[in-house]
DSSP file (Angstrom, degrees, kcal/mol; ACC not computed):
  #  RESIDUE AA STRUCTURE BP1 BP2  ACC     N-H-->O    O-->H-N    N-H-->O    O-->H-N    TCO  KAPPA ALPHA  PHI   PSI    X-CA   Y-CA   Z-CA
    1    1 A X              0   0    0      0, 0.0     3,-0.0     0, 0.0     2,-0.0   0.000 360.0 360.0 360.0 170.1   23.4  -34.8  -52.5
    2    2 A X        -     0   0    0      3,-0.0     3,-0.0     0, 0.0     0, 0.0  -0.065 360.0 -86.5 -78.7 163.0   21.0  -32.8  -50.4
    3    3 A X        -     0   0    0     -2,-0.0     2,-0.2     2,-0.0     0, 0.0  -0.333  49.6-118.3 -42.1 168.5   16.9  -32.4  -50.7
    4    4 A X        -     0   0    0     -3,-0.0     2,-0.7     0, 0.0     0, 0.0  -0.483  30.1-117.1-113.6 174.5   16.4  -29.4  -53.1
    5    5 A X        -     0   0    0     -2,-0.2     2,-0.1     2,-0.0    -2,-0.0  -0.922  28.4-141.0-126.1 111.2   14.6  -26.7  -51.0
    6    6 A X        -     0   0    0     -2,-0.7     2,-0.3     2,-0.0    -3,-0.0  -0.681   8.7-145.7 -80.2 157.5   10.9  -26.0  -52.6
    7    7 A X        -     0   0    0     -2,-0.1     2,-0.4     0, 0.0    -2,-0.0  -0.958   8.2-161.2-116.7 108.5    9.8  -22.5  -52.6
    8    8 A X        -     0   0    0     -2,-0.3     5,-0.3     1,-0.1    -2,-0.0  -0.894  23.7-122.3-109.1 102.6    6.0  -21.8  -52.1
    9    9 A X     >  -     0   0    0     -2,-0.4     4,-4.0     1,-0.1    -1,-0.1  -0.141  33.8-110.2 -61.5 170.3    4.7  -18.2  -53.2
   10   10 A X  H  > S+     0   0    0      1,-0.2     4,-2.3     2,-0.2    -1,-0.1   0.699 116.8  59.4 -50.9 -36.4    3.0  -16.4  -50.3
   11   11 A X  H  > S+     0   0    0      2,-0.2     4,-2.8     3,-0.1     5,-0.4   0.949 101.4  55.2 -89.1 -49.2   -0.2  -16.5  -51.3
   12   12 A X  H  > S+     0   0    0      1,-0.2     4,-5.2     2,-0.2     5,-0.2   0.960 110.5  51.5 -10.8 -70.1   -0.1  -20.6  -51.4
   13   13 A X  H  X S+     0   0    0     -4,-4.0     4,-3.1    -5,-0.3    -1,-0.2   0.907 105.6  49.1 -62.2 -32.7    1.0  -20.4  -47.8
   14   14 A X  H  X S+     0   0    0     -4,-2.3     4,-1.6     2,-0.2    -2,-0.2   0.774 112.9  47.6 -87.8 -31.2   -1.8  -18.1  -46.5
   15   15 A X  H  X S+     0   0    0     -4,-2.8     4,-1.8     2,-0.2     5,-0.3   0.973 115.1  45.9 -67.1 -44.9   -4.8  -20.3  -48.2
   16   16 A X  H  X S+     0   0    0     -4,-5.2     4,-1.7    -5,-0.4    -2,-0.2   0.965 116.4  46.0 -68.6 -50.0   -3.0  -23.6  -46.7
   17   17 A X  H >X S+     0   0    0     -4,-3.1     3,-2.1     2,-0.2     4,-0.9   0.747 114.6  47.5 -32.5 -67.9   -2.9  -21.3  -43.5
   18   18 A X  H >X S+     0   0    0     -4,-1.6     4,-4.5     1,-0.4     3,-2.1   0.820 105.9  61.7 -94.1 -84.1   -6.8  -20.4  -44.3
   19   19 A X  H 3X S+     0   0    0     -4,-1.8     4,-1.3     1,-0.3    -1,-0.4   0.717 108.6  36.2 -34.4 -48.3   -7.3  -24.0  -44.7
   20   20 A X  H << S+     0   0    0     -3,-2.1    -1,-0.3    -4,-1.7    -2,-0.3   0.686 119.6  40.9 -96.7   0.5   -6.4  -25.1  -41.0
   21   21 A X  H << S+     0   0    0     -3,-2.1     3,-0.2    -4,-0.9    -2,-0.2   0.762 124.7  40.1 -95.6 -38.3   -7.6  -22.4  -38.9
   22   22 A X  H  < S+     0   0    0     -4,-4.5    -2,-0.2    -5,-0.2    -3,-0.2   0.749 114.2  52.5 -85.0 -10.8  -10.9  -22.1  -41.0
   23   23 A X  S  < S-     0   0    0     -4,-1.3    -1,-0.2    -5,-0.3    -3,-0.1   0.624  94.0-129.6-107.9 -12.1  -11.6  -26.3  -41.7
   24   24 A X        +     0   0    0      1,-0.2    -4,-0.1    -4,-0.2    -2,-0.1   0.535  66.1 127.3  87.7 -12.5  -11.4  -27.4  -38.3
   25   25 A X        -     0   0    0     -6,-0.4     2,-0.3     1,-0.1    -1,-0.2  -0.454  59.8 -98.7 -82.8 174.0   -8.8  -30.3  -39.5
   26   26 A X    >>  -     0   0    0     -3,-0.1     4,-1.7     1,-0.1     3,-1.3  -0.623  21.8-112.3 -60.8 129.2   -5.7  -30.8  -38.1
   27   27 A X  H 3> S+     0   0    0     -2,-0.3     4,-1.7     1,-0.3    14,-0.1   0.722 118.0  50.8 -11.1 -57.4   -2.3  -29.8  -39.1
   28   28 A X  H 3> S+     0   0    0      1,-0.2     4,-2.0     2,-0.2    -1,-0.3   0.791 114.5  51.5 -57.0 -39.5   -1.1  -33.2  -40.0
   29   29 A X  H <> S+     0   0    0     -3,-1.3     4,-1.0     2,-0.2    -2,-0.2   0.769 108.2  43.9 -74.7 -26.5   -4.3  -33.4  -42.1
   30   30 A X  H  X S+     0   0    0     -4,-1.7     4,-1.5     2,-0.2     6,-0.3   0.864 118.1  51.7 -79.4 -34.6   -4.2  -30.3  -44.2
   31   31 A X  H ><>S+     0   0    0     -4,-1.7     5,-3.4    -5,-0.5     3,-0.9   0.958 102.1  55.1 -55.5 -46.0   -0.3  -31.3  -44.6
   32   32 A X  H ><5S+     0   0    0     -4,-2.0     3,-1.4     1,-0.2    -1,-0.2   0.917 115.1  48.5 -46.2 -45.8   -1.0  -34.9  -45.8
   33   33 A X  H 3<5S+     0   0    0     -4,-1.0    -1,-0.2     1,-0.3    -2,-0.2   0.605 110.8  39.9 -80.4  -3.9   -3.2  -32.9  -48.4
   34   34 A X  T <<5S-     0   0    0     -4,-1.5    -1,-0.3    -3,-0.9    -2,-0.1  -0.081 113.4-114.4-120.5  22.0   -1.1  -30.2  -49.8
   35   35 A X  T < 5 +     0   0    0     -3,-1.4     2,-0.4     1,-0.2    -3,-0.2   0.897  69.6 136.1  19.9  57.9    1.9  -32.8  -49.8
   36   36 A X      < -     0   0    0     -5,-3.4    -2,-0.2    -6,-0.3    -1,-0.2  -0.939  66.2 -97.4-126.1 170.8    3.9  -31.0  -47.4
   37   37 A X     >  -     0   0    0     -2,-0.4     4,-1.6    -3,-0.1    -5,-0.0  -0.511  33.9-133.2 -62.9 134.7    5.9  -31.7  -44.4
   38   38 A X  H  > S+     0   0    0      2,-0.2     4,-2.2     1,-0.2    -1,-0.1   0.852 101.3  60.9 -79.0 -36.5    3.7  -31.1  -41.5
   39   39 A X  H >> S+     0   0    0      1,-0.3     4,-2.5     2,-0.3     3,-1.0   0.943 108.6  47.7 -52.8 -52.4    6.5  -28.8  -39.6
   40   40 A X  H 3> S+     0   0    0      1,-0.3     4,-2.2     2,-0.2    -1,-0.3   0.976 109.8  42.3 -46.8 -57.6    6.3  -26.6  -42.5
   41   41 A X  H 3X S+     0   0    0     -4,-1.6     4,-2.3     1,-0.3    -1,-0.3   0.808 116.1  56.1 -70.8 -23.5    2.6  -26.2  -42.7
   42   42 A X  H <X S+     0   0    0     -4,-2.2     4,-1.2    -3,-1.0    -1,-0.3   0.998 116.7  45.4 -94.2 -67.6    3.1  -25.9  -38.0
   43   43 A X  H >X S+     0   0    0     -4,-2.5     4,-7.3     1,-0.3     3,-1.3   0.866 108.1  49.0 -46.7 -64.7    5.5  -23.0  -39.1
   44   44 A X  H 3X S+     0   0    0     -4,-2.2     4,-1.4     1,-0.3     5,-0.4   0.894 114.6  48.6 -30.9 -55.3    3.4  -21.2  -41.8
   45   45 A X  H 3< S+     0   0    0     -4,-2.3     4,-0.3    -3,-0.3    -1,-0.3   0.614 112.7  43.6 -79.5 -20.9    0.4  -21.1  -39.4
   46   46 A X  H <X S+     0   0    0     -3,-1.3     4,-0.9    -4,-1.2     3,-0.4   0.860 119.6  43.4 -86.5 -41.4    2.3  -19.7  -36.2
   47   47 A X  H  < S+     0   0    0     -4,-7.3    -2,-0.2     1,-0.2    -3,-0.1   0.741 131.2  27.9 -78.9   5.2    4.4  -16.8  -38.5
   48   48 A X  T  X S+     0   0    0     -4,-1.4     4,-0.9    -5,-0.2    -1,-0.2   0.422 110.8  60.2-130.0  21.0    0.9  -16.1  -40.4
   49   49 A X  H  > S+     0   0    0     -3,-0.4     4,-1.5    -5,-0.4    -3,-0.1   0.718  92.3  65.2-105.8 -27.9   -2.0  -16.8  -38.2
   50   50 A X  H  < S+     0   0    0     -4,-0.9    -1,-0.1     2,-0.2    -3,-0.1   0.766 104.5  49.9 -68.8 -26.9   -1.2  -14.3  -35.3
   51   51 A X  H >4 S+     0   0    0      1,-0.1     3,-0.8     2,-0.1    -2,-0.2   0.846 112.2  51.9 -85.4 -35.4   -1.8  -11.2  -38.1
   52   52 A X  H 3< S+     0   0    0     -4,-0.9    -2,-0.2     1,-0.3     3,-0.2   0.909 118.5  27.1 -82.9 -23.3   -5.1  -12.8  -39.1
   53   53 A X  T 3< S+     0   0    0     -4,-1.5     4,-0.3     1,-0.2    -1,-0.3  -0.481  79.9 124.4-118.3  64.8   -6.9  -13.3  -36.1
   54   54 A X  S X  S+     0   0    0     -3,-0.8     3,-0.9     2,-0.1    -1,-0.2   0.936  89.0  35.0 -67.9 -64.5   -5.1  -10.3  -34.1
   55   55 A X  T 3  S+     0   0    0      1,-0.2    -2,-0.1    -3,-0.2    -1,-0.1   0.662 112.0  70.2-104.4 -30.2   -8.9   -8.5  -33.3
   56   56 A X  T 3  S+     0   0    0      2,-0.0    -1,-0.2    -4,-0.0    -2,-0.1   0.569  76.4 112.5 -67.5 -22.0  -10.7  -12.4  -33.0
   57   57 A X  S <  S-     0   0    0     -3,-0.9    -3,-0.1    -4,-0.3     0, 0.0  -0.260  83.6-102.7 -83.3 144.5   -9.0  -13.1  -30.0
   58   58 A X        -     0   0    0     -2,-0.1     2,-0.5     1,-0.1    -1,-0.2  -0.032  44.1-129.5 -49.6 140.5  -10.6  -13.5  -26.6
   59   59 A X        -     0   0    0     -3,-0.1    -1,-0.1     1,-0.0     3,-0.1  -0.883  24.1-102.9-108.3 151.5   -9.9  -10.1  -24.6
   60   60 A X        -     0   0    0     -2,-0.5     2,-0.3     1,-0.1    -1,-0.0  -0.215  37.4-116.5 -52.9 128.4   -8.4  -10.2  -21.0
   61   61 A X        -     0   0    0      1,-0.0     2,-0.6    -2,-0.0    -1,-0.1  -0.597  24.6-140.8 -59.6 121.6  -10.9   -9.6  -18.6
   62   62 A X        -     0   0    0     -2,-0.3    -1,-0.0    -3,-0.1     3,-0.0  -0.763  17.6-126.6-111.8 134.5  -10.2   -6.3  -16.7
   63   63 A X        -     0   0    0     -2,-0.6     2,-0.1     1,-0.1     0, 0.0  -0.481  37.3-100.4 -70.0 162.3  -11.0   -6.6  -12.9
   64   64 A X        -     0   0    0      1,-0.1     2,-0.2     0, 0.0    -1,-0.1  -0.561  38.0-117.1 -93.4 142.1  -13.4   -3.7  -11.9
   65   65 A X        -     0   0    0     -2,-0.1     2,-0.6     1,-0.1    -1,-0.1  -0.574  35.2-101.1 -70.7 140.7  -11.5   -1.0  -10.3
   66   66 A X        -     0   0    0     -2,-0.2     5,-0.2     1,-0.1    -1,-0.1  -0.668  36.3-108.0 -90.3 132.5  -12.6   -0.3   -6.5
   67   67 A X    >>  -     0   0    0     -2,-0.6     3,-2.4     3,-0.1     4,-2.4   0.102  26.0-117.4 -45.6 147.6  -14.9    2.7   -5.7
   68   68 A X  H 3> S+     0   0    0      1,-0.3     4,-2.0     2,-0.2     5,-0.2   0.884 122.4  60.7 -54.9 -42.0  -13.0    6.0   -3.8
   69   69 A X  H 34 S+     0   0    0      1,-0.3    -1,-0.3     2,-0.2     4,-0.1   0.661 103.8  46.0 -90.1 -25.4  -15.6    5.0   -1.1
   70   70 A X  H X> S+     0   0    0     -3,-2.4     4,-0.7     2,-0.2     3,-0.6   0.730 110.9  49.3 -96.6 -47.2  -13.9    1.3   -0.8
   71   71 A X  H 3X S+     0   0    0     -4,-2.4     4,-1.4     1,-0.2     3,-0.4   0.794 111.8  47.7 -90.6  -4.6  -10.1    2.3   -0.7
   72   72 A X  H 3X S+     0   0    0     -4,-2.0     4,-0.8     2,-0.2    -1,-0.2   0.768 107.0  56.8 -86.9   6.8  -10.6    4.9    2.0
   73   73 A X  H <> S+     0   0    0     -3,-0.6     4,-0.8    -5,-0.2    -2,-0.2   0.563 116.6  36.6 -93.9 -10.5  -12.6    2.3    3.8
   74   74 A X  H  X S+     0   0    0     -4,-0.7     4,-2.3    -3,-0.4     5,-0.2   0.671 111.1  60.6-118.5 -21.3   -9.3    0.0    3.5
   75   75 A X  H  < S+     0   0    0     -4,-1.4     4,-0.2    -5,-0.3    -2,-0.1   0.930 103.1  53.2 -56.3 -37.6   -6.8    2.8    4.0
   76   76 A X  H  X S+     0   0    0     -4,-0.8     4,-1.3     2,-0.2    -2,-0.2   0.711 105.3  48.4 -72.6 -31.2   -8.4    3.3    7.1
   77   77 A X  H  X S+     0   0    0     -4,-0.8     4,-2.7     2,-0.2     5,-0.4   0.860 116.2  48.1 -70.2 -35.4   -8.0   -0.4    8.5
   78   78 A X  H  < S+     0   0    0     -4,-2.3    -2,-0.2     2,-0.2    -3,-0.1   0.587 108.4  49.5 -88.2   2.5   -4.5   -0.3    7.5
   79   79 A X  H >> S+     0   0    0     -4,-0.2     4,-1.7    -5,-0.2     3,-1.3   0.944 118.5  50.0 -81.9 -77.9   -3.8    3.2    9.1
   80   80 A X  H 3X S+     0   0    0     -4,-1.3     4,-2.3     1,-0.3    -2,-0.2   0.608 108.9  41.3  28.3 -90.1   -5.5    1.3   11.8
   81   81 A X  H 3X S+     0   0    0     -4,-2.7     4,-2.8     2,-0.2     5,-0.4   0.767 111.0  60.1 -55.3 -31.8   -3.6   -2.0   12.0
   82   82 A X  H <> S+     0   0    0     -3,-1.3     4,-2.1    -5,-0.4    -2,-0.3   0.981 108.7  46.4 -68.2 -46.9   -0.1    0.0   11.5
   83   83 A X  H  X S+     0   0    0     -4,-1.7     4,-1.7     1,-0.2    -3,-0.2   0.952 111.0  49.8 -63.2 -55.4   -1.0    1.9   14.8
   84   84 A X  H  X S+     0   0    0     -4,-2.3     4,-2.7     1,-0.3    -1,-0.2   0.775 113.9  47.6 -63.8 -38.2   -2.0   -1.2   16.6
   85   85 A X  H  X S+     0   0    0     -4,-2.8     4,-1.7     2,-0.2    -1,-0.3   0.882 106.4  57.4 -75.7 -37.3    1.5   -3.0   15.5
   86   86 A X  H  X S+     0   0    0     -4,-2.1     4,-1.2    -5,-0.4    -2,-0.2   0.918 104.8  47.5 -72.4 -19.0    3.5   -0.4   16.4
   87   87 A X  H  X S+     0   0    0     -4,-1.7     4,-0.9     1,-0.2     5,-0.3   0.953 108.7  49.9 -65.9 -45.1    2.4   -0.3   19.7
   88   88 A X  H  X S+     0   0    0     -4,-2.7     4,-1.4     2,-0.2    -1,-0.2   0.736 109.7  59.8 -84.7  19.5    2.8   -3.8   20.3
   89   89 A X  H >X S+     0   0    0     -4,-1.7     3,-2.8     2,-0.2     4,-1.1   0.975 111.2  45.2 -49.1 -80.6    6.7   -3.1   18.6
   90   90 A X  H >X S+     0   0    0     -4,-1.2     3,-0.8     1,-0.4     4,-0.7   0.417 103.8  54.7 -18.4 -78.5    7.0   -1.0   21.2
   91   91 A X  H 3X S+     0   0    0     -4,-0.9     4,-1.0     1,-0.3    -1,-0.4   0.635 113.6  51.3   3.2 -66.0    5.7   -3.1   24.1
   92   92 A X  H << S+     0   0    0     -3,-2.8     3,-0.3    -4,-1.4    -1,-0.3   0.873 104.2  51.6 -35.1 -59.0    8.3   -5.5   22.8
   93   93 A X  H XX S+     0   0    0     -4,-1.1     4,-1.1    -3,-0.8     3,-0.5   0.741 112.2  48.5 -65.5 -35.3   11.2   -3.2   22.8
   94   94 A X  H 3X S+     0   0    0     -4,-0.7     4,-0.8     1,-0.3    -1,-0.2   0.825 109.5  49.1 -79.5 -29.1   10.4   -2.3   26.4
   95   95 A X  H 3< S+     0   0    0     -4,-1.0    -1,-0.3    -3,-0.3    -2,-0.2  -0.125 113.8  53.8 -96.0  40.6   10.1   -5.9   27.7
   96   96 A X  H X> S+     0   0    0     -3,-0.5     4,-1.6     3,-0.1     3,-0.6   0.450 110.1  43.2-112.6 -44.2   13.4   -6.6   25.9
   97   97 A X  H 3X S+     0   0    0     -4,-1.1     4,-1.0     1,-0.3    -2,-0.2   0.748 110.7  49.8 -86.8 -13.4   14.8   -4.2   27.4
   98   98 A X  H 3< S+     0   0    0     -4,-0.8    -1,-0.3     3,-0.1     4,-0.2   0.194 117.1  48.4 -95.5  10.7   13.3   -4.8   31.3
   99   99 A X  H <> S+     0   0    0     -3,-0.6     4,-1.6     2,-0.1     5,-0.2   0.549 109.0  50.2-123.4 -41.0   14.5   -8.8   30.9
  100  100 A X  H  X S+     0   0    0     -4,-1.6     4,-1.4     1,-0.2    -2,-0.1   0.991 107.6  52.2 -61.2 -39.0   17.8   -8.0   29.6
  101  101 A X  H >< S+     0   0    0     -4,-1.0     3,-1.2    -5,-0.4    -1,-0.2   0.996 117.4  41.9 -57.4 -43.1   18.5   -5.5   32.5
  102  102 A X  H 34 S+     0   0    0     -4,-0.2    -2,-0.2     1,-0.2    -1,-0.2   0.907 100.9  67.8 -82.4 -22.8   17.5   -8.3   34.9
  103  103 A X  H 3<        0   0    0     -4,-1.6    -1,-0.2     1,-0.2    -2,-0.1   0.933 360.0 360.0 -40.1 -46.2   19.2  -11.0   33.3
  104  104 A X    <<        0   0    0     -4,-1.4    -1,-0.2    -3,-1.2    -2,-0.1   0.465 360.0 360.0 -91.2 360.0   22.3   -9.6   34.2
């Protein structure tokens, strides 16, 4: 017949949790020591270890927003550049059109 399924209260799991985030050992090691399966102990610690150090965690760096004085300085090169490419569109469209007439 099959393994019997142990049951562990709650509070069990969250010290063995305790135990590997706070001792610095390994997984495999805290498991060897509580006689459990190491998968288990890999389980406990991902479904109870994100609620305890939720606040501990490194925060995302937020990039400094650029000063009003800096995007109108770049609105204005890309007003700028837009002019300058649509002229040479333009310039295109006209020698397209002076080679096709002779072409023919």
């Amino acid at each position: 017949m099959g393994a019997r399924r142990r049951v562990f209260p709650e509070a069990f799991k969250r010290e063995a949790v305790e135990r590997v985030t706070a001792s610095g050992l390994s997984t495999a090691q805290v498991a060897q020591e509580l006689g459990l399966h190491e998968t288990v102990l890999r389980r406990w610690v991902r479904d109870v270890a994100p609620q305890a150090r939720g606040p501990a965690r490194r925060p995302i760096p937020q990039a400094a927003a650029p000063s009003p004085a800096d995007l109108a300085a770049e609105n204005a090169r890309l007003r700028r550049e837009n002019e300058r490419l649509r002229m040479e569109r333009d310039i295109l469209k006209k020698a397209a059109l002076i080679f096709g007439a002779a072409s023919r």
